[in-house]
Steps between C-alpha positions, in 0.01 A plus 500: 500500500751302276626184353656429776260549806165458322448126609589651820157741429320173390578301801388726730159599320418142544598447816340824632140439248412932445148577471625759276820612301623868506781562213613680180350375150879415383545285823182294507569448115869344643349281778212359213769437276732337727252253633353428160888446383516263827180351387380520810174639670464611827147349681424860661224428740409816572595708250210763351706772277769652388563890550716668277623903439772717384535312153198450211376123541419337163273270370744187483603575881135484609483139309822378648436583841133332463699231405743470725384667809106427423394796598468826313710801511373873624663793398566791625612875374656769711802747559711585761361854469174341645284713197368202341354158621252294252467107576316224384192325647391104493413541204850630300324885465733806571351716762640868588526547902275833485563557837887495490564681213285737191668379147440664195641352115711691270621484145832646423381803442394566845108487405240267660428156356209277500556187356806342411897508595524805731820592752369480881460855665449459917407733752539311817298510789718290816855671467492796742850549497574573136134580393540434067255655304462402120815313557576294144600187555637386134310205548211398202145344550266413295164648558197437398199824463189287618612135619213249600421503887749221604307196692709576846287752544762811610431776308810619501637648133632261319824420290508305222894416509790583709770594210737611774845640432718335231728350765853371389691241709840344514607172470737287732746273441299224543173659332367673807242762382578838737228790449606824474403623844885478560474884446523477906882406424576930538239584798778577713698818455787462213629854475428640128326241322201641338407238303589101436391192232517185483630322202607146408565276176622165672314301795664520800656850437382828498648862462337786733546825350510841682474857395642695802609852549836371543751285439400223709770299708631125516374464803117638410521247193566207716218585761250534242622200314478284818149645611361433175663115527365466809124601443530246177613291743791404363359348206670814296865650476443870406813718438412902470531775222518859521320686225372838387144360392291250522276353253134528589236172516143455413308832624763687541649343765872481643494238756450232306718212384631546138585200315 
């Protein structure tokens, strides 16, 4: 999704009237924006929601897309690790999926929390090939000790906030927000590289830097540079840079984007 194929995106929506939309935060945020830039509103006849994951959704996204789509927007919080799943009913409440995973709420410290900003601890129930117990996610929630019974009627534990991971993102040329879930640019095999980082200073261009157990070649830099262009999709030139360490993000993290 970019400046350049997003009324592309619009025309077909219309034309094809969804009874719901499926997308990242960051990308419903672009289509809103876009058509309120256009001033234009699309008359969706049959429209009833708006499903979103991977990404936090904040309070000014849920007003823009009520304004623009007329509808409001769901949200939804998972991993790929399938050890956590909490969603939200008709009524904007966060609900853990008891029966897909157990989650317990940590403080830095490792101890049990209560109330308040706590780091999500899963124990998933549906993943019977790689079984995770405990498994910490580095994602935050805020929690609540004894919430109100919420009118839906699930009784399903309840969570106050998604905090989520303190994603990063790039920025294309053309002000294309990418998430960071281009870690996928080194899930095939590239001999020696332990670990890699993203960093940029100027839209449009980005540096992705390596530690490897070797020297890595030409040829390696160019097939990482052009995997990571592609999955941007071409909205980013990245050249690549070999180094002995990298700087760590928010929680300790190394894939992340470092700006």
């Amino acid at each position: 999704l970019t400046r350049d194929n997003i009324d592309e995106y619009i025309k077909a929506i219309e034309e094809f009237q969804p009874v719901a939309i499926e997308a990242f935060p960051s990308a419903v945020a672009f289509l809103a924006l876009r058509l309120l830039e256009m001033k234009k509103r699309i008359r969706f006849s049959k429209l009833r929601s708006v499903f979103c994951s991977s990404e936090p959704v904040r309070d000014w996204l849920r007003k823009l897309v009520y304004r623009i789509f007329g509808c409001p927007i769901f949200d939804l919080y998972g991993n790929s690790e399938q050890t956590v799943r909490v969603g939200q009913c008709e009524y904007g409440t966060y609900h853990e999926f008891e029966e897909y995973a157990l989650l317990e709420y940590i403080d830095e410290n490792g101890k049990p929390v209560k109330s308040g900003k706590a780091e999500v601890v899963g124990t998933g129930f549906v993943n019977r090939a790689t079984p995770m117990i405990r498994y910490r996610t580095m994602d935050y929630a805020e929690i609540e000790d004894s919430p109100p019974p919420c009118p839906c009627g699930r009784a399903h534990r309840q969570i106050k906030y998604i905090h989520g991971r303190t994603r990063d993102f790039l920025t294309g040329r053309n002000g294309e927000r990418i998430e960071d879930n281009l870690d996928g640019v080194l899930s095939k095999p590239f001999d020696g590289v332990l670990q890699f980082q993203y960093y940029q200073t100027v839209p449009g261009e980005a540096v992705v830097r390596v530690v490897a157990s070797e020297t890595i070649t030409d040829k390696m830099c160019e097939r990482i540079a052009r995997e990571a262009g592609l999955r941007s999709g071409g909205t980013i030139d990245f050249t690549v840079e070999q180094v002995d360490e990298l700087k760590k993000g928010p929680f300790g993290r190394i894939f992340t984007i470092v700006k």
